[in-house]
C-alpha positions in Angstrom: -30.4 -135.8 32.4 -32.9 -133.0 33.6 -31.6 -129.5 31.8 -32.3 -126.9 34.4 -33.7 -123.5 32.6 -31.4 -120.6 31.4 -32.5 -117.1 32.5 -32.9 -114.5 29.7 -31.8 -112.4 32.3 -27.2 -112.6 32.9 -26.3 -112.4 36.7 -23.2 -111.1 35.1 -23.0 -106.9 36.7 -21.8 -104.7 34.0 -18.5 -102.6 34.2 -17.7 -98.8 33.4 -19.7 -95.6 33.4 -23.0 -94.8 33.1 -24.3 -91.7 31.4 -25.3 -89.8 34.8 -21.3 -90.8 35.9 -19.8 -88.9 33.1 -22.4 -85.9 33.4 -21.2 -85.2 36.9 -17.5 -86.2 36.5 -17.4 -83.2 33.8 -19.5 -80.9 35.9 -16.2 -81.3 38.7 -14.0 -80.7 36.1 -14.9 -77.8 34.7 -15.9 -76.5 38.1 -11.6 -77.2 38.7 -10.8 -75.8 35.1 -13.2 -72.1 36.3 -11.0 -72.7 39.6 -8.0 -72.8 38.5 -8.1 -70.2 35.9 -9.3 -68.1 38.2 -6.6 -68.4 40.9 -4.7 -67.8 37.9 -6.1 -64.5 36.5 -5.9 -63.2 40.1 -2.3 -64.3 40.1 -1.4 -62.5 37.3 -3.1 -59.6 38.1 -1.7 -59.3 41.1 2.0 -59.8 39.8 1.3 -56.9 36.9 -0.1 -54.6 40.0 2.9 -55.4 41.9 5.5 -55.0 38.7 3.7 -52.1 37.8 3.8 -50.2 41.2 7.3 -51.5 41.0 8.4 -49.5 38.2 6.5 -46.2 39.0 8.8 -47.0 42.8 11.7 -47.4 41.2 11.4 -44.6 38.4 10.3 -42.0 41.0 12.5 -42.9 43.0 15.8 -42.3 40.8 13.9 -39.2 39.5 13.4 -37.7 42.8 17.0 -38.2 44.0 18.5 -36.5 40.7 16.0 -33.3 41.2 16.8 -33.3 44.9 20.5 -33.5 44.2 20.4 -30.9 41.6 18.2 -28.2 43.8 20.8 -28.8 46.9 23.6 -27.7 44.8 21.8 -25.1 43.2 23.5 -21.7 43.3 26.8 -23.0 44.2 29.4 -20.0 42.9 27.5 -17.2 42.6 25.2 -16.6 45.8 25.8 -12.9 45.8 24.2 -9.8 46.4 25.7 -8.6 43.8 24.9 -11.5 41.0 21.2 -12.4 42.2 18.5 -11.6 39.8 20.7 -10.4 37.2 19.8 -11.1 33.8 22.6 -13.0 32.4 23.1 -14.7 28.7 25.3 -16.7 27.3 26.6 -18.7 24.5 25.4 -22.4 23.4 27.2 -24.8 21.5 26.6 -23.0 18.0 28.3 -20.1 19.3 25.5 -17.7 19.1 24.1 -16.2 22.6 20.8 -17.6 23.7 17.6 -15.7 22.5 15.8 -14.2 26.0 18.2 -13.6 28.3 17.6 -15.4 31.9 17.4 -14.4 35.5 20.1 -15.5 37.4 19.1 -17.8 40.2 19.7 -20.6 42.2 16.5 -22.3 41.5 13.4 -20.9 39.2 10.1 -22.3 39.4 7.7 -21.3 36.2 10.2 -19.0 34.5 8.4 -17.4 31.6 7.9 -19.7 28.2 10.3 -17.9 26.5 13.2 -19.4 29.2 11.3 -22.8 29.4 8.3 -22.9 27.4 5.4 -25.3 29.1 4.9 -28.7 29.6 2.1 -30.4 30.0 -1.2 -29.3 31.6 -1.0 -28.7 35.6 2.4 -29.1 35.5 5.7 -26.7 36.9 8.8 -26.1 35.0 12.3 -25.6 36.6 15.5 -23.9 35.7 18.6 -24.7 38.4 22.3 -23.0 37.8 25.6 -24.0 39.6 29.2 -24.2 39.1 31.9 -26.1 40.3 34.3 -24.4 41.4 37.1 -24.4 44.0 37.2 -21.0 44.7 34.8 -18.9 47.1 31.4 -17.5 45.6 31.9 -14.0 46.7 34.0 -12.6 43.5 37.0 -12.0 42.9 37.7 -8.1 42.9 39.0 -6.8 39.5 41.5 -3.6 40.1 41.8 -2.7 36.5 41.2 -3.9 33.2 42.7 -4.0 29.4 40.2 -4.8 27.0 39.1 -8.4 27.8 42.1 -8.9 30.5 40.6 -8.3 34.2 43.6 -8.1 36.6 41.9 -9.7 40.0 43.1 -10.0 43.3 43.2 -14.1 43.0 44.3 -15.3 39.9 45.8 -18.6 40.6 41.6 -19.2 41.5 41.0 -19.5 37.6 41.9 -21.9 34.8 41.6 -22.0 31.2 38.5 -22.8 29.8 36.3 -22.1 33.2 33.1 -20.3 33.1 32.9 -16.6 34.5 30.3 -13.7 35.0 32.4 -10.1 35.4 29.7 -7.9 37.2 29.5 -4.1 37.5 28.5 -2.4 41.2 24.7 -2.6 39.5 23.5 -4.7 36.6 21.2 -2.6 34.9 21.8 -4.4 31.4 22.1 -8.1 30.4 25.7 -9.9 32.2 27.5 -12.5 30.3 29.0 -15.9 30.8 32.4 -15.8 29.4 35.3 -18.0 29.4 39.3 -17.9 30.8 41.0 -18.2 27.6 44.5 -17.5 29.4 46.0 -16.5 32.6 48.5 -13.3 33.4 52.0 -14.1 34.6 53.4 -13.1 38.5 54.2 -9.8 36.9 51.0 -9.3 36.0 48.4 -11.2 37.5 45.7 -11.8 36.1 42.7 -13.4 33.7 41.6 -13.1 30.2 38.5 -13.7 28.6 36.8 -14.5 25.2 34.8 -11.5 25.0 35.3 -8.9 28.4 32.7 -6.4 29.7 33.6 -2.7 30.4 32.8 -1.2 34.0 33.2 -4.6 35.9 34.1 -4.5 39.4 34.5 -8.3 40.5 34.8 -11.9 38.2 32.8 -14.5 39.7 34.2 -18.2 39.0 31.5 -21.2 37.7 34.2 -23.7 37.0 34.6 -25.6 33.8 31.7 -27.0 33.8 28.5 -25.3 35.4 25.2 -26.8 35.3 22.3 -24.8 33.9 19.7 -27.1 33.6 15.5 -26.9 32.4 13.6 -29.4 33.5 9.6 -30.0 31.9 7.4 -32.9 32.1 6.5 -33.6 28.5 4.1 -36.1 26.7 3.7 -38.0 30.2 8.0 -38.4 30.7 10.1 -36.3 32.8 12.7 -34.1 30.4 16.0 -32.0 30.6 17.4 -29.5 28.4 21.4 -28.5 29.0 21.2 -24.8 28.4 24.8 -24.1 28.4 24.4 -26.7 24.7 21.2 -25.9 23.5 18.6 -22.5 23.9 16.1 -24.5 25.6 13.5 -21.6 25.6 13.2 -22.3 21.1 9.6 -23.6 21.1 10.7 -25.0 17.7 12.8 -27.6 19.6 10.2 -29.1 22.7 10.1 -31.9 21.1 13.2 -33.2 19.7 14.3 -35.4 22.1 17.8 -34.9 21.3 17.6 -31.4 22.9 15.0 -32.0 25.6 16.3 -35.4 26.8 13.8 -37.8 28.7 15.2 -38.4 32.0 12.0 -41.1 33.3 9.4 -42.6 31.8 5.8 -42.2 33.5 6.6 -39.1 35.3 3.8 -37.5 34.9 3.7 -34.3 37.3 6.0 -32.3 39.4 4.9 -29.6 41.2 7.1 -27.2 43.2 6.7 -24.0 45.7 9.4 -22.1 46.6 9.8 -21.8 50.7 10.8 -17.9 51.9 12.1 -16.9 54.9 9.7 -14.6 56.2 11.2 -13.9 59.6 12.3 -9.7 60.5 15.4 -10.1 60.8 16.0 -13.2 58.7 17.3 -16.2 59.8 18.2 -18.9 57.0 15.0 -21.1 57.6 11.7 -21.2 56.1 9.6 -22.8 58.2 6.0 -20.8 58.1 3.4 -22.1 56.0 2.8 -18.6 55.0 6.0 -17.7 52.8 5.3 -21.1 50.5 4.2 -20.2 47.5 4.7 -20.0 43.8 5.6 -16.4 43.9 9.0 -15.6 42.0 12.0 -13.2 44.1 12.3 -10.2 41.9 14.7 -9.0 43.8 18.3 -10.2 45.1 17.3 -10.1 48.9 14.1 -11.7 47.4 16.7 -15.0 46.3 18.2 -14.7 49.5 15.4 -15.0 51.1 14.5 -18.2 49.7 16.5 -20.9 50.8 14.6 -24.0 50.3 12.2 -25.5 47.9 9.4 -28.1 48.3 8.9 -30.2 45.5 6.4 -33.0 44.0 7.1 -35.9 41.4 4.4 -38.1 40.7 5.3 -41.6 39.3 2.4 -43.5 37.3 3.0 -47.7 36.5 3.3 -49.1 33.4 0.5 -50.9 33.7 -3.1 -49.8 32.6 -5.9 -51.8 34.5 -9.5 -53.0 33.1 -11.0 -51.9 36.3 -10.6 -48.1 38.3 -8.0 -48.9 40.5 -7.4 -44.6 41.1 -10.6 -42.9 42.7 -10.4 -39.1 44.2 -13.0 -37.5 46.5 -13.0 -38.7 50.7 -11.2 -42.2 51.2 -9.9 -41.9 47.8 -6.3 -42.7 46.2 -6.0 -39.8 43.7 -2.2 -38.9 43.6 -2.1 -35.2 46.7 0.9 -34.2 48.8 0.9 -31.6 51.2 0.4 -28.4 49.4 -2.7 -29.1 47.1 -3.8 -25.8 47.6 -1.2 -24.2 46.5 -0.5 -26.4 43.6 -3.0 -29.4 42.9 -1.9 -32.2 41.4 -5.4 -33.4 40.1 -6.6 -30.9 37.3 -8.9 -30.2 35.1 -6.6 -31.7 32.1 -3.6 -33.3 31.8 -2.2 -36.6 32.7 -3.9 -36.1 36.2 -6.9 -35.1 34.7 -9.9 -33.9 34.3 -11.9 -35.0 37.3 -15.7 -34.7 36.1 -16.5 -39.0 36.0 -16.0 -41.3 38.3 -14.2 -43.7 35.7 -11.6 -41.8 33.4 -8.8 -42.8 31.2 -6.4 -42.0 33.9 -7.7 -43.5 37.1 -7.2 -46.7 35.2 -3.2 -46.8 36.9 -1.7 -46.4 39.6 0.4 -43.9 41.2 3.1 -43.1 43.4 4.0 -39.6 44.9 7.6 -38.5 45.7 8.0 -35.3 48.5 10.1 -33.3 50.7 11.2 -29.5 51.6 14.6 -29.3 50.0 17.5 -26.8 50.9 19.2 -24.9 48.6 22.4 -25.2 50.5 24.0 -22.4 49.0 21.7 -19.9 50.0 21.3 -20.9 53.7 24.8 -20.6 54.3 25.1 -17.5 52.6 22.0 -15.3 53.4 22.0 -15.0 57.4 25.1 -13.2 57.0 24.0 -11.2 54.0 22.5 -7.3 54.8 18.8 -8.5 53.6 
């Protein structure tokens, strides 16, 4: 038998992966892995932008309403000649009379730090009064008075426990919110009071439960104080949040002009450019000539992003609304602020601005038929 020669040399082809395989097969992987995690950082970016801008919506939103709703009620039971720009006190919940007695007003932008004391930097302050009463916000006329018992023309207008200002023909001194501890009989009609003020000629009704509110942005947050509980002008209390409430979270500016009616004779409206201002009525024709207000909330997200996502200058996104140069809400310091570099702590969110021209009801209404 002839044995045929064995190769050194198998035919047999071997199975699996060579080195060069496995090089490139983890080149495509992590090529995939970069991939996908970038799809996902993008992802979640996006979805943190877009919960972000969310919240600053949603916050300014809510915030803007309640101001607006405020302002449009705003003088409701005392728009009189004979009330406006009075300086009126009154006393909080600890019975004593509040410190710096206030002007009485429908809506007061900037009152002086002793009413409101500041908030933050390049930010306005605001002070809004109104009742709720039933009865008509001319005054009732008082015909005679015992002590702290007015007899008025209307008693059956007033109840127990509501809020009222007796006011002389001129109010050279301080006027005071008192309160209806009892009514007369039909023999005697008429109202008494806690406390009474000689030489009054009419008793104006705020209800049992006016609103006198001060509003302040403070530490970044939008704030209220209720003046008829606390003295919100104690710059001992600005920041005991049980006196100056927060109302929103991120609200980081408000800005407000007051709108005058300009027009000889007036006519209600204020619709020239040149009567909005920052300028404060001094005198009660001044109030009733100032029937609207324009006003600016700006809402920041939650969110603070690696990258400037906020740039100011031409084509920019800095937070503006219609009257910057009246009252800018980029300044030099502040939550809006400063300006000086392109990248700065707060151009790192995002922002959302909240404006309109609102009436002040009351005073429209009131002030065409007034003799300003």
């Amino acid at each position: 038998m002839k044995l045929l020669p064995v190769s050194i040399f198998s035919t047999h082809r071997h199975r699996g992966f060579g080195l060069v395989e496995i090089m490139v097969g983890l080149v495509i992987g992590m090529l995939a892995a970069v991939v996908m995690l970038q799809v996902f950082a993008l992802s979640e970016e996006r979805k943190r932008t877009t919960t972000g801008g969310g919240d600053a919506l949603t916050n300014g939103a809510i915030t803007f309403h309640q101001l607006q709703r405020d302002i449009s009620q705003a003088g409701y039971g005392f728009v009189a000649l004979g009330l406006l720009n009075c300086n009126i006190r009154w006393p909080v919940a600890s019975g004593a009379n509040i410190a710096t007695a206030v002007r009485l007003a429908p809506v007061t932008i900037n009152p002086p730090n002793a009413v409101i004391p500041a908030g933050d930097p390049n930010t306005d302050t605001l002070l809004l009064m109104y009742g709720n009463a039933d009865g008509q916000p001319q005054g009732n006329i008082i015909m005679g008075q015992t002590g702290s018992f007015y007899r008025v023309q209307m008693a059956s207008a007033f109840s127990v426990n509501d809020r009222v200002i007796a006011s002389p023909a001129a109010c050279a001194g301080d006027l005071l919110i008192d309160q209806v501890t009892g009514l007369g009989n039909a023999v005697v009609p008429g109202v008494s009071v806690a406390t009474g003020a000689a030489g009054s000629t009419a008793l104006y009704n705020l209800g049992n439960g006016p609103t006198i509110s001060a509003y302040a942005i403070r530490n970044g947050n939008l704030t209220v104080c209720n003046y008829l509980v606390n003295d919100c002008g104690l710059a001992a209390s600005v920041n005991d949040a049980s006196i100056w409430m927060p109302v929103a979270n991120n609200i980081v500016s408000m800005r407000a002009l007051y709108a005058h009616d300009i027009d000889v004779p007036m006519d209600g409206y204020a619709e020239d450019a040149a009567g909005f201002d920052q300028t404060t009525p001094t005198t009660n024709c001044g109030w009733m000539r100032t029937p609207a207000v324009h006003l600016a909330i700006t809402a920041r997200n939650s969110q603070f992003n690696k990258e400037v996502v906020t740039k100011t200058g031409e084509g920019g996104n800095a937070p503006s609304w219609q009257w910057e140069a009246a009252a800018s809400l980029v300044g030099a310091n502040g939550a809006l602020g400063p300006d000086a570099a392109a990248d700065e702590p707060w151009k790192h969110y995002r922002y959302k601005v909240f404006q309109s021209l609102i009436p002040i009801r009351n005073v429209a209404l009131v002030a065409p038929s007034s003799t300003c």
